[in-house]
PLY file of the C-alpha trace (Angstrom):
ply
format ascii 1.0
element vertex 419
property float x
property float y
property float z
element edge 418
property int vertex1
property int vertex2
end_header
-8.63 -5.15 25.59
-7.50 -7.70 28.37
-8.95 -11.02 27.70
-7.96 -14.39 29.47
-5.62 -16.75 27.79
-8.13 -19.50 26.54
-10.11 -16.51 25.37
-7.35 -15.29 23.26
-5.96 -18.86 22.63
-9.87 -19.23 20.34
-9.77 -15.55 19.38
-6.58 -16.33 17.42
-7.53 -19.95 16.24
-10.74 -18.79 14.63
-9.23 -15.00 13.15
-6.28 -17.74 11.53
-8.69 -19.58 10.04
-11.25 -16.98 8.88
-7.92 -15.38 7.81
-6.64 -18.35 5.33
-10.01 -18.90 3.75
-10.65 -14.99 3.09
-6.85 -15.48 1.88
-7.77 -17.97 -0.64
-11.30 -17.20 -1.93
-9.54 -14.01 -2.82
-6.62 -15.39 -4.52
-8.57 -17.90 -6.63
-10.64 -15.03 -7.84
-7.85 -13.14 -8.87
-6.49 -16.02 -10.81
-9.06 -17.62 -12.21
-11.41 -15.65 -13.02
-9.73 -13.43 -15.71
-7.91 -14.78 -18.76
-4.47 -14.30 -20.23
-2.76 -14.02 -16.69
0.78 -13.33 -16.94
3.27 -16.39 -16.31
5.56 -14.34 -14.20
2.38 -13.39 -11.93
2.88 -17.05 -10.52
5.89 -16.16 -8.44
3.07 -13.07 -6.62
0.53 -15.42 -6.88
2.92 -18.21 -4.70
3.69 -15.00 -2.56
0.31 -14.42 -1.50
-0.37 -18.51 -0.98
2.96 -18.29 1.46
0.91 -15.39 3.04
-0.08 -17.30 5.96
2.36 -20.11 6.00
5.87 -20.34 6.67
8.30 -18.18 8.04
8.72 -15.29 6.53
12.16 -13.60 7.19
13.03 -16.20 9.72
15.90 -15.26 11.88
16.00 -12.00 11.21
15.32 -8.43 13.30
11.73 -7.67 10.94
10.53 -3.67 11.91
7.35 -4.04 11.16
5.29 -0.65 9.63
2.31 0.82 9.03
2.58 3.53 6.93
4.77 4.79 3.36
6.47 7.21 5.66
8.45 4.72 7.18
12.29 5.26 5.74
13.23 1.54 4.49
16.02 2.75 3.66
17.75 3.29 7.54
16.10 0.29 8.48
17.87 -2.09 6.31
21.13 0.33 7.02
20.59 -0.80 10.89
20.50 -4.79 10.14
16.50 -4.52 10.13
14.41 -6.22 7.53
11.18 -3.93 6.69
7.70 -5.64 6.62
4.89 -3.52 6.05
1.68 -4.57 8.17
-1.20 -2.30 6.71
-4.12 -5.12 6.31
-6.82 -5.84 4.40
-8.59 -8.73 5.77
-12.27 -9.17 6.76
-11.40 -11.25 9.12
-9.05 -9.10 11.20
-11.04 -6.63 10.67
-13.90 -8.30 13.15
-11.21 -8.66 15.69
-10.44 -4.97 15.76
-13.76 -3.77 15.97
-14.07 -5.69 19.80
-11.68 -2.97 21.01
-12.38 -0.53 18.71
-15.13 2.60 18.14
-17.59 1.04 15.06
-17.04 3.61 12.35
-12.99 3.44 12.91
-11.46 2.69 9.51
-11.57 -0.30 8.55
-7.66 -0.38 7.87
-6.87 0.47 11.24
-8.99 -2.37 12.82
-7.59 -4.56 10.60
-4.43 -4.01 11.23
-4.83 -3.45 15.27
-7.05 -7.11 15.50
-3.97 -8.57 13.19
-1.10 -7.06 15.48
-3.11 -8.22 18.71
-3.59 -12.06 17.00
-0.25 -12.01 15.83
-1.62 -13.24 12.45
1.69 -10.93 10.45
2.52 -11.33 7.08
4.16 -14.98 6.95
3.68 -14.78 10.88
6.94 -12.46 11.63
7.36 -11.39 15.17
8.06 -8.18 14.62
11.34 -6.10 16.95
9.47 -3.12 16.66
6.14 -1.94 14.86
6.41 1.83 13.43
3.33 4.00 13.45
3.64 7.40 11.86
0.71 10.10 12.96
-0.69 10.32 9.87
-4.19 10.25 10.72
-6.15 10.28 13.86
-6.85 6.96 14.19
-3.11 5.69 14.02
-2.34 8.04 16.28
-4.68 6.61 19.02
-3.90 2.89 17.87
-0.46 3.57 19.41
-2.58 3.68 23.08
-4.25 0.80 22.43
-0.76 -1.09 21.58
0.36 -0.28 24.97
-2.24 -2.08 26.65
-2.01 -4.92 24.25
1.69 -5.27 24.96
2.97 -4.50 21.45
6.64 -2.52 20.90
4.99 0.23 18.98
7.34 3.31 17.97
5.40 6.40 16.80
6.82 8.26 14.20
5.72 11.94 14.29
4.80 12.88 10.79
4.52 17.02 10.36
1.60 18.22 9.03
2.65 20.45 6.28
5.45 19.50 4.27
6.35 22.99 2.47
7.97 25.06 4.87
11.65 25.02 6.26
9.92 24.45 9.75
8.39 21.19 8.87
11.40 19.96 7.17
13.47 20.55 10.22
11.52 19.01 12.13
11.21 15.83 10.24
15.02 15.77 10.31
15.11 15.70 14.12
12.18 12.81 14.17
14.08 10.73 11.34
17.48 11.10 13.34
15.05 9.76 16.38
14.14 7.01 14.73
17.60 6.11 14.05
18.35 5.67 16.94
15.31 3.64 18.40
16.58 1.34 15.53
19.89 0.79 16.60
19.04 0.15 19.59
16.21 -2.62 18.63
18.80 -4.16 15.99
22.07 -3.68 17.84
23.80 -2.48 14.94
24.89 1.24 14.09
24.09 2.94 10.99
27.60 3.28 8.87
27.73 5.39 5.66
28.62 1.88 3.99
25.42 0.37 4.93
23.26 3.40 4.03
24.89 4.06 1.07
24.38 0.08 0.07
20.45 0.48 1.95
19.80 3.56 -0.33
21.32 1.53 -3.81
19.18 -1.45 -3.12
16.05 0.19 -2.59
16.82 2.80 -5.54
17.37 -0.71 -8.17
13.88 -1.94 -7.02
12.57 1.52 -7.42
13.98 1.44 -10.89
12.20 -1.62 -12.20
9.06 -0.22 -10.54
9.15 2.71 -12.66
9.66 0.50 -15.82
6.90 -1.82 -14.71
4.83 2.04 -14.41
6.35 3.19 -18.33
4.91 -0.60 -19.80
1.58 0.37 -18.42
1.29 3.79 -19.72
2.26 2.23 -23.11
-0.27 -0.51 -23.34
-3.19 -2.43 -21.49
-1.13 -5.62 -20.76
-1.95 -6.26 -17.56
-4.56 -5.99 -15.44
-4.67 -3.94 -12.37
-5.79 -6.80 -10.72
-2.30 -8.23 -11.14
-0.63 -4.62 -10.85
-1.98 -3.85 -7.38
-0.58 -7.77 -5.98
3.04 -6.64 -7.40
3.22 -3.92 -5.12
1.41 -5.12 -2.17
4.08 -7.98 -2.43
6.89 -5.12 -1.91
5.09 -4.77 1.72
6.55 -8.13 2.70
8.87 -9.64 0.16
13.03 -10.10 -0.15
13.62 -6.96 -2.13
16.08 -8.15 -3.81
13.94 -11.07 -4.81
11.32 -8.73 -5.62
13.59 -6.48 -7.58
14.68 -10.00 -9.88
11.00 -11.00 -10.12
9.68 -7.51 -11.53
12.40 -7.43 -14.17
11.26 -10.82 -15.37
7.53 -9.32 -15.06
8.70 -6.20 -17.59
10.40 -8.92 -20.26
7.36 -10.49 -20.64
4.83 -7.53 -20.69
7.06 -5.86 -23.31
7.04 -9.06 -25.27
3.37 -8.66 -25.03
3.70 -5.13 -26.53
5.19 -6.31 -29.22
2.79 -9.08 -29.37
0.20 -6.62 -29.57
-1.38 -8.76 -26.72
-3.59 -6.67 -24.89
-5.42 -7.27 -21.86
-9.70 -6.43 -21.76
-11.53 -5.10 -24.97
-10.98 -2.13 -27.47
-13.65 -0.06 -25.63
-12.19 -0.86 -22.27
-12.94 2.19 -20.17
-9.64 3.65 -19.03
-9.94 3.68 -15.02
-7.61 5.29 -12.47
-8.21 4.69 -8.84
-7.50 6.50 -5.83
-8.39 7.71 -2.12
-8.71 4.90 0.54
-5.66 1.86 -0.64
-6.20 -1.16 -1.84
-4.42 -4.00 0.50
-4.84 -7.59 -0.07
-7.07 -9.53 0.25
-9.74 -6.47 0.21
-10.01 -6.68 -3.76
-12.82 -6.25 -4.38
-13.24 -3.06 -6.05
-10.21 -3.56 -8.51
-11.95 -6.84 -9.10
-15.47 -5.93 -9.78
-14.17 -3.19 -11.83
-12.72 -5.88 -14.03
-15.35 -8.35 -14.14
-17.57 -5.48 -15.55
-15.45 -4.85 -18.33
-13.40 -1.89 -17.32
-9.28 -2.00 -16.67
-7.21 -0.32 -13.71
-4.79 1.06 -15.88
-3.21 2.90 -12.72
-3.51 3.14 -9.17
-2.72 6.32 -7.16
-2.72 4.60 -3.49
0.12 5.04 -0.80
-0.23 1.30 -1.03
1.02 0.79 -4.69
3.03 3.96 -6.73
3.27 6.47 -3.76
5.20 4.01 -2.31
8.32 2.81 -4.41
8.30 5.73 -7.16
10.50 8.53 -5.62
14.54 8.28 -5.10
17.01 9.87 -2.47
18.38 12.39 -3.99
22.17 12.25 -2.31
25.07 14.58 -3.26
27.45 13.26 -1.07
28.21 9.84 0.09
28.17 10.79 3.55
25.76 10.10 6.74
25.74 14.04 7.43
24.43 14.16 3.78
22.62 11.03 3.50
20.53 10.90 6.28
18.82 14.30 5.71
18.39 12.96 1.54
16.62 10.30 3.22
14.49 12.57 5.26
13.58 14.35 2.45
12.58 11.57 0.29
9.58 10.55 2.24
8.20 13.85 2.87
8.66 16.20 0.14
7.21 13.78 -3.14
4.09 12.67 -0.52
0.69 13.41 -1.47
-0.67 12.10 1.38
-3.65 14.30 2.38
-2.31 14.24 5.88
-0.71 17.36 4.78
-2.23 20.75 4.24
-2.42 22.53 1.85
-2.27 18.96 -0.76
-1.38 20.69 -4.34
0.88 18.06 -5.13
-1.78 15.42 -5.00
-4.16 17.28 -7.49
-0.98 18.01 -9.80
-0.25 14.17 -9.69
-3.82 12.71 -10.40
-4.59 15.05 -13.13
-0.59 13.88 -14.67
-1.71 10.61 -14.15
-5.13 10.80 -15.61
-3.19 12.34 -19.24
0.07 9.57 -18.90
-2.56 6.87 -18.78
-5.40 8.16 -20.93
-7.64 7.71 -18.08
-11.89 7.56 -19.35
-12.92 7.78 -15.25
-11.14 8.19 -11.71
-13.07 6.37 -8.86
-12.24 7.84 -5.77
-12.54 5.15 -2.77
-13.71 6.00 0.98
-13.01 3.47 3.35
-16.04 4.15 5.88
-14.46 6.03 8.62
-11.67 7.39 6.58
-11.96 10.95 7.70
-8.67 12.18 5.62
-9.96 11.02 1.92
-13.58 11.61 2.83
-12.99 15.16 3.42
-10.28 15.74 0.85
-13.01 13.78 -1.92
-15.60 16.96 -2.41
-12.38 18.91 -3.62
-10.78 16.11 -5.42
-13.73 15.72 -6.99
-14.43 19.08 -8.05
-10.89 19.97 -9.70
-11.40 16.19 -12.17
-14.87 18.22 -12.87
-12.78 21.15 -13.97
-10.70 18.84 -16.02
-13.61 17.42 -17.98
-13.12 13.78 -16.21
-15.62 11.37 -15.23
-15.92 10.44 -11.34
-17.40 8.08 -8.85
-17.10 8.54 -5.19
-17.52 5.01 -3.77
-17.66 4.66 -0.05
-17.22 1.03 1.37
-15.53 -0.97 4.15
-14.00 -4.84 3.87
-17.30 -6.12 4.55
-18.37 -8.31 1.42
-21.67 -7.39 2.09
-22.07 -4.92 0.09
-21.16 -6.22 -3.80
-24.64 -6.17 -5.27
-24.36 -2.55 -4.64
-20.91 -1.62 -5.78
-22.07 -3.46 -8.66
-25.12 -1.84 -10.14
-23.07 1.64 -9.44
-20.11 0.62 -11.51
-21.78 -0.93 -14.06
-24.04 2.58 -14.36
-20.95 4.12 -14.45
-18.35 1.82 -16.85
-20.97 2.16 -19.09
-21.36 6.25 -19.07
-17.53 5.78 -20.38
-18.33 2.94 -22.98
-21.21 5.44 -24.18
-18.44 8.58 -24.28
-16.38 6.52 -25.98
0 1
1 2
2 3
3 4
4 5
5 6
6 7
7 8
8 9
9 10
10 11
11 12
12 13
13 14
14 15
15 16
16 17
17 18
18 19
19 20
20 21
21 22
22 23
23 24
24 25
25 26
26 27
27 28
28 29
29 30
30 31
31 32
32 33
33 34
34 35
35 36
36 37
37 38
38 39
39 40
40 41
41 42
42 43
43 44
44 45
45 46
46 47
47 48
48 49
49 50
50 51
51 52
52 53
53 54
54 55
55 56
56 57
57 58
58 59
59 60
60 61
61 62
62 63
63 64
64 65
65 66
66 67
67 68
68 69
69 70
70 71
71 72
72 73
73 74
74 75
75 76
76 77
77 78
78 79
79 80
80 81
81 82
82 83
83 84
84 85
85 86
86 87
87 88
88 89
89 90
90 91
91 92
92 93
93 94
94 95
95 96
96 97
97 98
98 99
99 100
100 101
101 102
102 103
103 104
104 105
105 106
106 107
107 108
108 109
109 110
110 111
111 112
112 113
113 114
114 115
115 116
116 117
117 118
118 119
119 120
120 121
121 122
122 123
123 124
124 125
125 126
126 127
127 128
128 129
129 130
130 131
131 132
132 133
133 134
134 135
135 136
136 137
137 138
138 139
139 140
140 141
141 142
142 143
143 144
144 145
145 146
146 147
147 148
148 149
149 150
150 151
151 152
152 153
153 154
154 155
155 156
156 157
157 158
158 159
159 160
160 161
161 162
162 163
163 164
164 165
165 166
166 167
167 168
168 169
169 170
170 171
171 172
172 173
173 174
174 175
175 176
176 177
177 178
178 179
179 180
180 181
181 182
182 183
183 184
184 185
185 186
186 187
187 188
188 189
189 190
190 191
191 192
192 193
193 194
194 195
195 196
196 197
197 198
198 199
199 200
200 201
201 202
202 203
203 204
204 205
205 206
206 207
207 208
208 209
209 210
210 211
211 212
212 213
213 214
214 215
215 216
216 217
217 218
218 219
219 220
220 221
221 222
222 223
223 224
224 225
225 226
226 227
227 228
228 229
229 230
230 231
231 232
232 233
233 234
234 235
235 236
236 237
237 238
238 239
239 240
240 241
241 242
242 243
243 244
244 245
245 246
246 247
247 248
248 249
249 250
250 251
251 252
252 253
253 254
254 255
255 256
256 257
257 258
258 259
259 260
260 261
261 262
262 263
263 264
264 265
265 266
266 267
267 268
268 269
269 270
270 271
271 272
272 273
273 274
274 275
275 276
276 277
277 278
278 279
279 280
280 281
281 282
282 283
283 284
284 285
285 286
286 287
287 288
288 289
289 290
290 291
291 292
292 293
293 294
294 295
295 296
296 297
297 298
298 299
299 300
300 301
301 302
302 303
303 304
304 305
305 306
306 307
307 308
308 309
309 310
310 311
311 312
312 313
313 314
314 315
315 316
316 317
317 318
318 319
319 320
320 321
321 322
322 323
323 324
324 325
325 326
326 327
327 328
328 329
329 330
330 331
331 332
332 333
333 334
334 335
335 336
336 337
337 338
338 339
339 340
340 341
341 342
342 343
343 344
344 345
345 346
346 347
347 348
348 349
349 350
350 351
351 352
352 353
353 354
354 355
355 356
356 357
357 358
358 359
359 360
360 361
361 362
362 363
363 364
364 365
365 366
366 367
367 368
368 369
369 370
370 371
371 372
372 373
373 374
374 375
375 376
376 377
377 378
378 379
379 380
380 381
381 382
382 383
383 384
384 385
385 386
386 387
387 388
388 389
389 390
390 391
391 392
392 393
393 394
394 395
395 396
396 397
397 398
398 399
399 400
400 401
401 402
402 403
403 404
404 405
405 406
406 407
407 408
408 409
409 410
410 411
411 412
412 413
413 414
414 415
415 416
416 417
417 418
């Protein structure tokens, strides 16, 4: 969309604005409107008040990307810092859909009207912005980029991830995309720095999966708060994220001990999945909440897909390292870009007995063609399994809360009842 400068110039003044206040409604609702919040929430909480402020990762060469595909790993081997870009804002949102078909996702507008504002996480100016093909709609949005004038890199995700053929071919894309990075960064990947990339990212993976253990143990947190800890890992200092999550587990173990619990006894157990929830768009964890039910887990590429698997590296060398890599973003993903998906219903039915789930709700962003076809399915093999499910479809318009409301209420209290 080619618009003249002044027209951009109020364009990005008013999308900042709207921006900042969705920012903040949404952040005082998540932490004041629920009791007992954690005390090392504040540092996520200051996180997402920095959101549109500052200068996040100032002086350094930020790859921006747009998907859990993207290897972190080789980007902070090549002098890159990693910034994930997936939004969730309203506001962007509105921008998109100028340039953009009305039932796109509301994900991918989002994220294409906050890429052409340049309203970024902390407002980084990205090297390079890396969009895998794992739907459609990101496919196209790498068209659009071009006549917006953004450095967009598409990463060409296969669509199966079982046979030998697909995992070759991955190989020869991730060894692409190595190097499109050295050339963006300047630097060349070493065995040294991969092999220190791989370590850092496998420590903050570590306290992840601790943070994951504490939850299946005990409702002492909310998911609220859960979902904000990982969506922080889009943008954050790892290692700073890596400290802050340890301090996060001391306390919630404390509160295991403490028997300090978070919601009531008869708490319905909830697990969400399907479409991600991205801050600021809340508002389903959050309703969910308010009505008296907890997120006890959250199967999203934007929370535990994303920092639960490991490379898996048998020797210390790029030959060997660089393939582990490879590996470790396609072969764990249950993304239901690939076909055939087994892995996903093996997960979520895992998940569902780890966490004593009551009910799943499966979210469908309007326009989400990949989890709105995969839900019938989904939604028949929880059936099978004797669990409770609501298909919720919905967009980041706020529009639409009296609705979401009377249908989880209906359904938060089926569970109360069956429990």
């Amino acid at each position: 969309m080619k618009v003249n400068k002044d027209r951009y110039e109020r364009m990005k003044k008013t999308g900042s604005i709207h921006y900042a206040m969705e920012i903040k409604k949404n952040l005082a609702e998540i932490t004041d409107d629920f009791p007992d919040n954690p005390q090392s929430m504040e540092y996520f909480y200051k996180r997402f008040e920095e959101y549109t402020i500052g200068n996040l990762h100032e002086g350094k060469k930020v790859i921006a990307s747009m998907c859990v595909h993207v290897p972190l790993e080789l980007i902070y081997a090549t002098g890159g810092t990693p910034v994930r870009i997936c939004a969730g804002a309203y506001a962007t949102d509105q921008i998109g859909a100028e340039f953009l078909p009305a039932k796109t996702c509301p994900m991918v507008k989002s994220t294409l009207g906050a890429v052409y504002l340049d309203i970024l996480p902390g407002n980084i100016k990205p090297e390079l912005i890396v969009n895998p093909t794992t739907c459609d709609q990101k496919k196209k949005m790498g068209e659009i980029a071009d006549e917006i004038d953004k450095p967009f890199f598409t990463l060409e995700v296969p669509p199966t991830k079982d046979s030998e053929e697909a995992r070759q071919y991955w190989n020869r894309v991730v060894k692409k995309f190595v190097k499109k990075l050295e050339q963006t960064t300047g630097t060349k990947l070493t065995r040294r720095r991969l092999k220190k990339a791989i370590k850092t990212v496998a420590k903050a993976q570590a306290v992840y999966r601790r943070f994951d253990q504490i939850r299946r143990s005990a409702p002492v947190i909310y998911g609220k708060d859960a979902i904000l800890v990982t969506n922080s890992y889009f943008f954050d200092d790892i290692e700073n994220w890596t400290i802050q999550v340890e301090k996060l587990n001391q306390e919630l173990e404390e509160r295991i001990k403490n028997k300090q619990t978070v919601g009531k006894a008869n708490s319905p157990r909830i697990l969400l999945t399907g479409s991600p929830s991205i801050f600021p768009n809340m508002k389903l964890p959050l309703l969910i909440e308010k009505l008296g039910g907890i997120v006890v887990n959250e199967e999203f590429c934007s929370t535990s897909r994303m920092i639960w698997d490991t490379v898996a590296v048998d020797e210390w060398f790029l030959y060997d390292m660089v393939p582990a890599v490879a590996d470790r973003y396609l072969k764990p993903s249950t993304c239901p870009n690939f076909t055939p998906n087994t892995d996903r219903e093996r997960k979520l039915l895992r998940d569902i007995k780890d966490f004593q789930v009551d009910g799943v709700i499966y979210q469908t962003f309007t326009g989400c063609q990949l989890y709105d076809m995969e839900s019938r399915r989904i939604g028949k093999i929880l059936e099978d399994n004797g669990t409770q499910t609501l298909y919720i479809e919905s967009d980041y318009n706020p529009d639409d809360f009296g609705q979401l409301t009377t249908r989880l209420e209906a359904f938060l209290d089926s569970l109360k009842n069956k429990k």
